[in-house]
DOKE-128077 format. One line per field, with one value per residue: residue in one letter; x, y, z of N, C-alpha, C in turn. Coordinates in Angstrom, 1 decimal. Each point is the difference from the previous one (the first is absolute). Example, Ala and Ser with C-alpha at 12.3 -4.5 7.8 and 13.67 -1.06 7.14 Angstrom:
BEGIN
res c(A, S)
neast c(13.2, -0.4)
nnorth c(-5.7, 1.1)
nup c(7.8, -0.7)
caeast c(-0.9, 0.9)
canorth c(1.2, 1.1)
caup c(0.0, 0.0)
ceast c(0.9, -0.8)
cnorth c(1.2, 1.1)
cup c(0.0, 0.8)
//
This chain:
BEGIN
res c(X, X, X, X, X, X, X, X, X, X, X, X, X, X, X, X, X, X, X, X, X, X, X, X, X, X, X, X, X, X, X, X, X, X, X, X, X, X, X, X, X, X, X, X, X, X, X, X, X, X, X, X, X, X, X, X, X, X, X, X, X, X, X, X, X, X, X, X, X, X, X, X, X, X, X, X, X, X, X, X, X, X, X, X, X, X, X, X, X, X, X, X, X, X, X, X, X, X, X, X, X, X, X, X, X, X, X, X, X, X, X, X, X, X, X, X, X, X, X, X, X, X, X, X, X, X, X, X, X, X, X, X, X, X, X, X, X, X, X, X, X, X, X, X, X, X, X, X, X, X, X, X, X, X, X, X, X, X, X, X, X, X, X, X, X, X, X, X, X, X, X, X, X, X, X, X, X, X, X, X, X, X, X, X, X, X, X, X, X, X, X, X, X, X, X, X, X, X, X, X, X, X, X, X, X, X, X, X, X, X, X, X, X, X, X, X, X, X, X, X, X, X, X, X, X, X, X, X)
neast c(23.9, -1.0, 0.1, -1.1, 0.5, 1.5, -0.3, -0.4, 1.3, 0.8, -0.7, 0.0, 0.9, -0.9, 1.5, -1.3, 0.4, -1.0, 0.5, 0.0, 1.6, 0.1, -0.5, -0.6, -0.3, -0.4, 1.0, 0.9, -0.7, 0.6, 1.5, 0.0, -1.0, 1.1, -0.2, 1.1, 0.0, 0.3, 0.8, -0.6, -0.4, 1.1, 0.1, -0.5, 0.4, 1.4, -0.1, -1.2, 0.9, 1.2, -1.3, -0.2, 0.4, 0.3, -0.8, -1.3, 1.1, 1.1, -0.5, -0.8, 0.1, 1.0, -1.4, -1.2, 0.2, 0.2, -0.7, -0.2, 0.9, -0.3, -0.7, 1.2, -0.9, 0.4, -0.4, 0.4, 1.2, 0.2, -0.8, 0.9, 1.0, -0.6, -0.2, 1.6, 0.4, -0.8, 1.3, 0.6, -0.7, 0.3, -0.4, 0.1, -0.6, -0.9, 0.6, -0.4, -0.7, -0.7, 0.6, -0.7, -1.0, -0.4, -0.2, -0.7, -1.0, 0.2, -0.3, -1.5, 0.1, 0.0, -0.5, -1.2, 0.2, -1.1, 0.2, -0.6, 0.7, 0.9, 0.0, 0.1, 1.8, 0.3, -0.6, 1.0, 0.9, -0.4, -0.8, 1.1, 1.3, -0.4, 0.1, 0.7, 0.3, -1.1, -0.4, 1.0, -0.4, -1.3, -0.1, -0.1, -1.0, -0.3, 0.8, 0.5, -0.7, -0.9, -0.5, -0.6, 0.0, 0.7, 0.1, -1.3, 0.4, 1.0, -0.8, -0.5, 0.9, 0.6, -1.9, 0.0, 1.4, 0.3, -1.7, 0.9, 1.7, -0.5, -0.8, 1.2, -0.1, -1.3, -0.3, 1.3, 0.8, 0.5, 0.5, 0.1, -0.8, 0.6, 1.2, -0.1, -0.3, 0.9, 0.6, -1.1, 0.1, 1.2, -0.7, -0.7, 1.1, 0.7, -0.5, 0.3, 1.1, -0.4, -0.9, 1.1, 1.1, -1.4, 0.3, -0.7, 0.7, -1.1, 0.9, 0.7, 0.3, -0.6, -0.6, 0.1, -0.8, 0.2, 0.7, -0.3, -0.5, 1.1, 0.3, -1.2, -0.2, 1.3, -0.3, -0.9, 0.6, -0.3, 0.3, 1.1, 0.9, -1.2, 0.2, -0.4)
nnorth c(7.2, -0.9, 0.7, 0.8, 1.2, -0.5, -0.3, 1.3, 0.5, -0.4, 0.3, 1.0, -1.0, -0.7, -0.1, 1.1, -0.6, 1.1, 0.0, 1.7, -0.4, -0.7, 0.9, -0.2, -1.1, -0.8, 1.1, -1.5, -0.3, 1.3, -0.5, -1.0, 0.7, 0.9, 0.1, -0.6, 1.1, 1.2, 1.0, 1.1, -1.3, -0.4, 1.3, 0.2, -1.5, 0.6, 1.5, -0.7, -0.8, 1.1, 0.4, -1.5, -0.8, 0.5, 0.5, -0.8, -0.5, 0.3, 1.4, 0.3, -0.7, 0.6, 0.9, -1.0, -0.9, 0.7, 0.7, -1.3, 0.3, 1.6, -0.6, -0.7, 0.4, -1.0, -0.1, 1.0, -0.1, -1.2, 0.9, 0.6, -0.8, 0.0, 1.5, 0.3, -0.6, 0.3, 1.0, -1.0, 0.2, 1.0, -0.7, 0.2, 1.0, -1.0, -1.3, 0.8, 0.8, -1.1, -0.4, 1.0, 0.6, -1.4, 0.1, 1.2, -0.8, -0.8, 0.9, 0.7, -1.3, -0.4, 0.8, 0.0, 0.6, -0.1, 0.2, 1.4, 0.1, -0.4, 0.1, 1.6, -0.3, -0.4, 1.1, 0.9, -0.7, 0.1, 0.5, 0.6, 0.7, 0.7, 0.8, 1.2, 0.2, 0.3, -0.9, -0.6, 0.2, 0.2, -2.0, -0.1, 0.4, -0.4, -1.6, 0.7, 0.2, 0.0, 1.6, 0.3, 1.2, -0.1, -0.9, 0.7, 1.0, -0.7, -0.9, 1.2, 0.7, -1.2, -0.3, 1.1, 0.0, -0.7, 0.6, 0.9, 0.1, -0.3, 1.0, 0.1, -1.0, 0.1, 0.9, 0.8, 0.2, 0.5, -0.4, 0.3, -0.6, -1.3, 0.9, 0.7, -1.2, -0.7, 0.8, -0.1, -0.9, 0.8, 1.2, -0.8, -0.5, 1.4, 0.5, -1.3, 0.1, 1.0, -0.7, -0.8, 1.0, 0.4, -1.2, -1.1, -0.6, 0.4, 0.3, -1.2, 0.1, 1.2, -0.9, -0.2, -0.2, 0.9, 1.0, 0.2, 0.7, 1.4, 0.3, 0.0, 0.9, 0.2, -0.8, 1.0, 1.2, -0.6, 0.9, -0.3, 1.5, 0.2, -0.7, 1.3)
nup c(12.1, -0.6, -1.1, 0.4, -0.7, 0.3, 0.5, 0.0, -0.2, 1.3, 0.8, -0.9, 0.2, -1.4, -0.2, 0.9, -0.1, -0.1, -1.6, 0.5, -0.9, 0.5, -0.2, 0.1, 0.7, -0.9, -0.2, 0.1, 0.8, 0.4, 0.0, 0.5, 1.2, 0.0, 1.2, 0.5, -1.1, 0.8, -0.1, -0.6, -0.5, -0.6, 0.2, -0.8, -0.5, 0.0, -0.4, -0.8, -0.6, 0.1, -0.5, -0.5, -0.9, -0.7, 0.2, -0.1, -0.5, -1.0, -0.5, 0.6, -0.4, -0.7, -0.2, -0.4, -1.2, -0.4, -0.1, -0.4, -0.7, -0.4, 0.2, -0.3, -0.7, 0.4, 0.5, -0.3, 0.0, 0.7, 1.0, -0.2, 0.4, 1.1, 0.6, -0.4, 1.1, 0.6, 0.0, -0.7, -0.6, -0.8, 0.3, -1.5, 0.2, 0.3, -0.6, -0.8, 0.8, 0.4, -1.2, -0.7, 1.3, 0.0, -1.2, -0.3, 1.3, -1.3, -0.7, 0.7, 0.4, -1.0, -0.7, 0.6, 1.3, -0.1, 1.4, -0.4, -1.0, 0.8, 1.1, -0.7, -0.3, 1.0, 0.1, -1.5, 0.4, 1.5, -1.5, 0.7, -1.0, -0.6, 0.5, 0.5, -1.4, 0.3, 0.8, -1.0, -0.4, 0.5, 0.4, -1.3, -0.3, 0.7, -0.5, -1.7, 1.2, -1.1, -0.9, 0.6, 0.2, 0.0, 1.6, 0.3, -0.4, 1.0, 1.3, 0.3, -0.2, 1.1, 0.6, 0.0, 0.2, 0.9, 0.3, 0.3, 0.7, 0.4, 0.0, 0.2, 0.9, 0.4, 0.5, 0.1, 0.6, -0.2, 0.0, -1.2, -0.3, 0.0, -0.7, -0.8, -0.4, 0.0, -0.6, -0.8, 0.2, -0.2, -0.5, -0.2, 0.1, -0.2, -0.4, -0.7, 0.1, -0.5, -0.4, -0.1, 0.1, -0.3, -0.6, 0.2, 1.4, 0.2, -0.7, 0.5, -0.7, -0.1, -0.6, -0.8, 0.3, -0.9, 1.2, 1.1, -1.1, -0.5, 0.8, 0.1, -1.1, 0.4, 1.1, -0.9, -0.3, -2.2, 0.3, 0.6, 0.4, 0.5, 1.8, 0.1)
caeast c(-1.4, -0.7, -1.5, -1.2, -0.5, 0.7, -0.6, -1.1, -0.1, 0.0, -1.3, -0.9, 0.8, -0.6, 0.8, 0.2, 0.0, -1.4, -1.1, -1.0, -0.6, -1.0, -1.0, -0.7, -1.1, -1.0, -0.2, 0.3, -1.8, -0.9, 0.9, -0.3, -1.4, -0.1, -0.5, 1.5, 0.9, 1.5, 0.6, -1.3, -1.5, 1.1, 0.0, -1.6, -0.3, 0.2, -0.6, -0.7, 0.4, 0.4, -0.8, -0.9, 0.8, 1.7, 0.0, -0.5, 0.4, 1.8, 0.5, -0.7, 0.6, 1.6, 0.1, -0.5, 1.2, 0.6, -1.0, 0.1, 1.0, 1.0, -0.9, 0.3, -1.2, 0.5, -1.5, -0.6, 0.8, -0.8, -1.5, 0.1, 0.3, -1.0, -0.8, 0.3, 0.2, -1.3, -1.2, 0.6, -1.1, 1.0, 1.7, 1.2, 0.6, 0.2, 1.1, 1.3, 0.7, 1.1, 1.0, 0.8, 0.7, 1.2, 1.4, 0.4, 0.3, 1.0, 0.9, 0.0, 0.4, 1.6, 0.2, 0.3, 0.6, -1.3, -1.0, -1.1, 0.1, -0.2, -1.5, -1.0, 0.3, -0.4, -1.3, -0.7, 0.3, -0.8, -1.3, -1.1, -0.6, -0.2, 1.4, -1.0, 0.6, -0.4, 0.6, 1.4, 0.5, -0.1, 1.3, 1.2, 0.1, -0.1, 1.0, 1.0, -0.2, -0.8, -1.0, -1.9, -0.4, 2.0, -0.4, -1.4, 0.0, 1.3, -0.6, -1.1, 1.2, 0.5, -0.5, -0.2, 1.1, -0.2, -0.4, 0.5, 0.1, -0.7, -0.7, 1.2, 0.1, -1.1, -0.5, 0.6, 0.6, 1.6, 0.9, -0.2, -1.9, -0.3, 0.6, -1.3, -1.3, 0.7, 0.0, -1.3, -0.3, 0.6, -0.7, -1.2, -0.1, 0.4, -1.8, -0.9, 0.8, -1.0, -1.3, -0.1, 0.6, -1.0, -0.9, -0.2, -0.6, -1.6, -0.1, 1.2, -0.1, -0.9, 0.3, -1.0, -0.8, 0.3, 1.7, -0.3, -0.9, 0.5, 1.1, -0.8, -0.2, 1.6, 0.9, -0.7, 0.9, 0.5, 1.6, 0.5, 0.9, 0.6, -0.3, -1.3)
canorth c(0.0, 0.1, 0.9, -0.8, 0.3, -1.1, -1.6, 0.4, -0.2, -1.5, -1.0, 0.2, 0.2, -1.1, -1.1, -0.4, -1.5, -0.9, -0.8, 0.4, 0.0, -1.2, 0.1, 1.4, 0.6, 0.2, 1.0, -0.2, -0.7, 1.1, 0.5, -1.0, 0.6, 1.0, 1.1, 1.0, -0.1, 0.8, 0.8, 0.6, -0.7, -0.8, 0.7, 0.5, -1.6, -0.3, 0.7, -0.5, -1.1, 0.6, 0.6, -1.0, -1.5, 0.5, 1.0, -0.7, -1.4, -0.1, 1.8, 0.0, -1.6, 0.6, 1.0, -0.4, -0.8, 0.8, 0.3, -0.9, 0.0, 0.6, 0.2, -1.1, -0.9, -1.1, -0.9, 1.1, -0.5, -1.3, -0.2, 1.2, -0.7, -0.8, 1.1, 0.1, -1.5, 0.4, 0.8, -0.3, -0.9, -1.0, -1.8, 0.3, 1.4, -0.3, -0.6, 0.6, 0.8, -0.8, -0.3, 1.1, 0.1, -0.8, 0.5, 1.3, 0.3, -0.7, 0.5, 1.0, -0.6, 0.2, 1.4, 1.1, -0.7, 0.0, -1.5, -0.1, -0.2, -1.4, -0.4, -0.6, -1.1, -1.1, 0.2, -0.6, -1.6, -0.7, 0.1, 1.1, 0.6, -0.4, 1.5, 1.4, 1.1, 1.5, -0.1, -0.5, 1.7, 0.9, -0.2, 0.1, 1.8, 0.1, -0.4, 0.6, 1.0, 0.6, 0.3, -1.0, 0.6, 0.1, -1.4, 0.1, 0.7, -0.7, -1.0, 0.5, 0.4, -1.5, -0.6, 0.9, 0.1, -1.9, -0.3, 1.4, -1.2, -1.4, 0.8, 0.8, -1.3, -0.1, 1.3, 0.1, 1.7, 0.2, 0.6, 1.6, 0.3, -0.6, 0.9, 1.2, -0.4, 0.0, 1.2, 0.7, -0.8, 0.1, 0.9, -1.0, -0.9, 0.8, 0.4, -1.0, 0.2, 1.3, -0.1, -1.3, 0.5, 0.1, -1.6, -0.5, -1.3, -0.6, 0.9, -1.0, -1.3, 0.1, -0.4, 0.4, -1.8, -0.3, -1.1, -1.5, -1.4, 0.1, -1.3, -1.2, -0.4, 0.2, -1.8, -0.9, 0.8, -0.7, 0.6, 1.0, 0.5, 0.3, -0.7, 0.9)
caup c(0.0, -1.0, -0.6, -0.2, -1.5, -0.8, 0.6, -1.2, -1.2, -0.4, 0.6, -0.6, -1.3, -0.5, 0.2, 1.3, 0.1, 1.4, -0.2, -0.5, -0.8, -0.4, 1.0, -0.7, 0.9, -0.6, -1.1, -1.5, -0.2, -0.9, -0.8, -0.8, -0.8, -1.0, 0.5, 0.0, -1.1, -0.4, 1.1, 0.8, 0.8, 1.6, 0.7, 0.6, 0.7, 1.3, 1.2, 0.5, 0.9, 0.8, 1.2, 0.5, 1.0, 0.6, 0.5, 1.2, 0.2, -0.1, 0.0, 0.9, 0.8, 0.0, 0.7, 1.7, 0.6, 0.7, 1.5, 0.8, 0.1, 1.6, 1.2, 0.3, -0.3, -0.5, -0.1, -1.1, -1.7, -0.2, -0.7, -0.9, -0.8, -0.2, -0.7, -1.3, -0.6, -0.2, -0.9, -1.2, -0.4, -1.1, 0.4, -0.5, 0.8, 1.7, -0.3, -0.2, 1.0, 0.9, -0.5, -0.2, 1.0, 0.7, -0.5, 0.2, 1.1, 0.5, -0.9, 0.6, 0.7, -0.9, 0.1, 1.2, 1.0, 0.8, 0.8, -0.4, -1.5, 0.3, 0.9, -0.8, -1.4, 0.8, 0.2, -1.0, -0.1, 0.9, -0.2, 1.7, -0.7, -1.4, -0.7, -1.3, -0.3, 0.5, 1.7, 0.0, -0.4, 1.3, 0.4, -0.8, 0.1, 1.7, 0.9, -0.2, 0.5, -0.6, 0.7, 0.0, -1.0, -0.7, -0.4, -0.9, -1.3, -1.1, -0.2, -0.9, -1.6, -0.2, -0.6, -1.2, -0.8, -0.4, -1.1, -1.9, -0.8, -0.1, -1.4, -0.9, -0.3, -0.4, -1.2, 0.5, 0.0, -0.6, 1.4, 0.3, 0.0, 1.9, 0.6, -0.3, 0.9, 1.5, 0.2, -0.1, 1.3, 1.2, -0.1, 0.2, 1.4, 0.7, 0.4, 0.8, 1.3, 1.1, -0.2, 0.6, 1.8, 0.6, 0.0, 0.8, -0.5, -0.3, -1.2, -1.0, -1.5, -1.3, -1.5, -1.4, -0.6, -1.3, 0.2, 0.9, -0.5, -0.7, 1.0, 0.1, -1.1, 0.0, -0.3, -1.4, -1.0, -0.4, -0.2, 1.1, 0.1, 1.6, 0.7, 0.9)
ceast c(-0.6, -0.3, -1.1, -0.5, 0.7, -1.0, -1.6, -0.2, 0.6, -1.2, -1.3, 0.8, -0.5, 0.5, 0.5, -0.5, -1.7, -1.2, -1.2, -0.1, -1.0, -1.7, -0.9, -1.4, -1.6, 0.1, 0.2, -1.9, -0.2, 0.8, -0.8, -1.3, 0.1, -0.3, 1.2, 0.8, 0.6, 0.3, -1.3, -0.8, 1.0, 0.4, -1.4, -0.4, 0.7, -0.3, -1.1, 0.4, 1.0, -1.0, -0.7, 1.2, 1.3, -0.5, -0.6, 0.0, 1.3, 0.4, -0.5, 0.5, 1.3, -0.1, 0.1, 1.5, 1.3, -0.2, 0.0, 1.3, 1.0, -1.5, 0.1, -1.7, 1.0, -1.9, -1.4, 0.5, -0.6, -1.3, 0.0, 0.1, -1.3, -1.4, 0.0, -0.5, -1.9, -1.2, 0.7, -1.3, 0.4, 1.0, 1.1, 0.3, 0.5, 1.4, 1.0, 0.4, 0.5, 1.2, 0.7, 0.6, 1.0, 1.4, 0.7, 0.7, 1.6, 1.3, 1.3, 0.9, 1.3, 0.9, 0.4, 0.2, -1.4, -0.9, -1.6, -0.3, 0.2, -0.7, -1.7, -0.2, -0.2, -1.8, -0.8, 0.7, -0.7, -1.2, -0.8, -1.0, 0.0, 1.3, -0.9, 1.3, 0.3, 0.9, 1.0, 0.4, 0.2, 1.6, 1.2, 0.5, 0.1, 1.6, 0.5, -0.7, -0.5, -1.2, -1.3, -0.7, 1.1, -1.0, -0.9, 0.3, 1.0, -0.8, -1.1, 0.8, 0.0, -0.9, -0.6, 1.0, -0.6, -1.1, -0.2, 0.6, -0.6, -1.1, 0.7, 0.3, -1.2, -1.0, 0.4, 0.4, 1.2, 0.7, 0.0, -1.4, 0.3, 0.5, -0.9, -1.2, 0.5, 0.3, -1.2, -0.7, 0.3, -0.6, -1.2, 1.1, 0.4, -1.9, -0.4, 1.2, -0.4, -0.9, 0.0, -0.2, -1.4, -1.2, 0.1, 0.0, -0.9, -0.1, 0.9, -1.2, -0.8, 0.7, -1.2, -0.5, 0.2, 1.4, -0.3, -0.7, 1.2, 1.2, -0.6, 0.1, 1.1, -0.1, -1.0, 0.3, 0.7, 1.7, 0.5, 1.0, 0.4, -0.8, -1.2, -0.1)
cnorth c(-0.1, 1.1, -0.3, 0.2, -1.0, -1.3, 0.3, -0.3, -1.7, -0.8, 0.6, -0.1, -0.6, -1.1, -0.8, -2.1, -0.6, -0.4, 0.7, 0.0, -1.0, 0.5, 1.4, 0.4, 0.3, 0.8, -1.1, -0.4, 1.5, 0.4, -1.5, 0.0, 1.1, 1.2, 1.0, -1.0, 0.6, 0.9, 0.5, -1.0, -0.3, 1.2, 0.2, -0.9, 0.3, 1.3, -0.8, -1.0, 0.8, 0.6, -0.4, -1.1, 0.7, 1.4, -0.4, -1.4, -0.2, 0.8, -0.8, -1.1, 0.4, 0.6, -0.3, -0.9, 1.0, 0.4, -0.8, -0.6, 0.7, -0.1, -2.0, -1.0, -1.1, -0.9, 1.0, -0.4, -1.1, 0.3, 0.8, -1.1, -1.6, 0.4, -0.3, -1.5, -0.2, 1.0, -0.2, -1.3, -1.1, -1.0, 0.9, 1.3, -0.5, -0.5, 1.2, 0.8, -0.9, -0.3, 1.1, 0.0, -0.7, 0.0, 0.7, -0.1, -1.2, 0.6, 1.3, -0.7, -0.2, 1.3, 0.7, -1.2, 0.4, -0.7, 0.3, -0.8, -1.7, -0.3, -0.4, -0.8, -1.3, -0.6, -0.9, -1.3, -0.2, 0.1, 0.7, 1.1, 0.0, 1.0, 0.4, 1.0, 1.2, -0.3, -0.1, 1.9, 0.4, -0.1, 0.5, 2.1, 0.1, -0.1, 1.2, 1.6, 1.0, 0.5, -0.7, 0.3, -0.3, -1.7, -0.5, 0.5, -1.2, -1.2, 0.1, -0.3, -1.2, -0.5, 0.9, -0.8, -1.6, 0.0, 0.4, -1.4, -1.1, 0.2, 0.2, -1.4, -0.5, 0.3, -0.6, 1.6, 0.7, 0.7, 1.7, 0.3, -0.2, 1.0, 1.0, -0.1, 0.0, 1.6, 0.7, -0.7, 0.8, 0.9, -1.0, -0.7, 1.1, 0.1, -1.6, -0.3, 0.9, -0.6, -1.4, 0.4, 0.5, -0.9, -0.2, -2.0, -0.3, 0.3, -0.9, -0.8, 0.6, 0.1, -0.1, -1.3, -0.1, -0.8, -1.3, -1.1, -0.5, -1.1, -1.5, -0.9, -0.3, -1.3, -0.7, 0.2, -0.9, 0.5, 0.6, 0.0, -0.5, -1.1, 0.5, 1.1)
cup c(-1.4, -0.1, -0.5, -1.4, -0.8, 0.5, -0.3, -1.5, -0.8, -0.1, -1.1, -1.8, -0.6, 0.0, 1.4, 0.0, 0.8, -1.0, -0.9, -1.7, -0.4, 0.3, -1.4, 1.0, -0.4, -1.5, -1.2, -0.7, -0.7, -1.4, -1.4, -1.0, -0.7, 1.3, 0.2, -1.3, -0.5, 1.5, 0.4, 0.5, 1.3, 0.7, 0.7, 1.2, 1.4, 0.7, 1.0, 1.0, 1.1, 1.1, 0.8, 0.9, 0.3, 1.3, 1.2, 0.5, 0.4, 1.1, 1.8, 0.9, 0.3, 1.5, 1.8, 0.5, 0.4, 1.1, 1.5, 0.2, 1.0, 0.8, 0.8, -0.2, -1.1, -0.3, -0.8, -1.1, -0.2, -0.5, -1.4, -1.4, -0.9, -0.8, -1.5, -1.4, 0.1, -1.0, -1.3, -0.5, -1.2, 0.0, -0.8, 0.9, 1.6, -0.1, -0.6, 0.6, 1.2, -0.8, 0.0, 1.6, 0.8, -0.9, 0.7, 1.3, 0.2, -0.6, 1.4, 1.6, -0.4, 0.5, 1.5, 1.0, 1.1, 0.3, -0.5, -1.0, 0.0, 0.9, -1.6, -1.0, 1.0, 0.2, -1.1, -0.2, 0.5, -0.2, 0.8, -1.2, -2.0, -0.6, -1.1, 0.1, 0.7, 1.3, -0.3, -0.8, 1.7, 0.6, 0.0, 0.5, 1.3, 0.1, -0.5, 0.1, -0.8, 0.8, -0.7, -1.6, -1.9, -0.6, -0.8, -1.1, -1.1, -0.5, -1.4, -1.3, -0.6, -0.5, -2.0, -0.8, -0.4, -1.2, -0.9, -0.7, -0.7, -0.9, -1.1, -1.2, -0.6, -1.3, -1.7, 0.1, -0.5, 1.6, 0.7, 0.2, 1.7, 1.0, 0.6, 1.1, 1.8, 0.5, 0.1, 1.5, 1.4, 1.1, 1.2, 1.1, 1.0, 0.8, 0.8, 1.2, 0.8, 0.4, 1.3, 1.4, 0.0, 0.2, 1.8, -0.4, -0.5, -1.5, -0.8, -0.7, -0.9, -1.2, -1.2, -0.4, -1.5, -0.4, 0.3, -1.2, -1.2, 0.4, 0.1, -1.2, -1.0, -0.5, -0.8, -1.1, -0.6, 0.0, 1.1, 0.4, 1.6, 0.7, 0.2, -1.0)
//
């Protein structure tokens, strides 16, 4: 039998192979202007961004696709999936979470031996759907028999940890600063994992128009680190 904390901790490793380093997600537009330019402004930056997109977008999406998951809604994932690929306004954000996800989901086809997990890596050849991270997590925690809650909180850690890094790289940070910060973090995704299991659908996508303009404004940036 897998364990789920070892395939946890594979699948939230940075060196996990799906892409995200490529990706900063709007933050490199504030790190470039001067707004996050050391540990504190980049800590401070992502509470915000953890309470907002990761909590009612990622965090929340994990959640439901699961959901619909032991509840056999195969055509909830679909729309789940479509949802996502919608409330992503920014071309660079919309595109990289599809890349990021169809990786992932081809990576995770590799890996495990699950008709879910390929049923939805087929979906995304077939253009039926776009792949998003978040659903290929769900997957992924479902086949190796993780709880719901275990799944949300790890997915949560994964996307934190990707853009520590990538700050770390940015900024830039010294390794131990990025350390610190991910630890001080932990505290905050344990509370937005509580917080998720009491959302409701009608409650996915809120996000911060300052990001969204900040992502927008990404692919004019005379310098750049990242795709998004």
């Amino acid at each position: 039998m897998i364990n789920p904390m070892l395939s946890f901790m594979q699948l939230c490793d940075s060196n996990f192979p799906s892409g995200a380093f490529s990706h900063s997600f709007g933050l490199e537009t504030y790190i470039f202007e001067g707004t996050i330019q050391d540990a504190p402004t980049f800590e401070n930056a992502m509470r915000i961004y953890m309470k907002t997109q990761v909590a009612y977008t990622d965090g929340l999406a994990c959640r439901l696709a699961y959901e619909y998951i032991e509840q056999s809604q195969q055509e909830k994932i679909t729309e789940l999936d479509h949802t996502l690929y919608a409330l992503a306004l920014a071309k660079e954000t919309r595109e990289g979470a599809r890349r990021i996800g169809e990786r992932m989901a081809k990576l995770c086809v590799d890996l495990y031996k699950s008709p879910l997990i390929d049923s939805y890596h087929q979906q995304i050849r077939r253009k039926e759907v776009n792949g998003h991270p978040s659903i290929v997590f769900a997957l992924a925690a479902h086949h190796v028999r993780a709880d719901k809650e275990d799944a949300v909180a790890a997915h949560i850690f994964s996307s934190v940890h990707s853009l520590i890094q990538n700050a770390v790289r940015a900024i830039p940070l010294g390794q131990t600063d990025g350390q610190r910060i991910l630890l001080a973090l932990q505290p905050l995704i344990q509370d937005i994992t509580i917080q998720i299991e009491k959302l409701t659908e009608e409650e996915l996508g809120m996000n911060m128009p300052g990001l969204e303009i900040a992502q927008m404004r990404h692919e004019q940036l005379p310098v750049r680190l990242f795709m998004s």
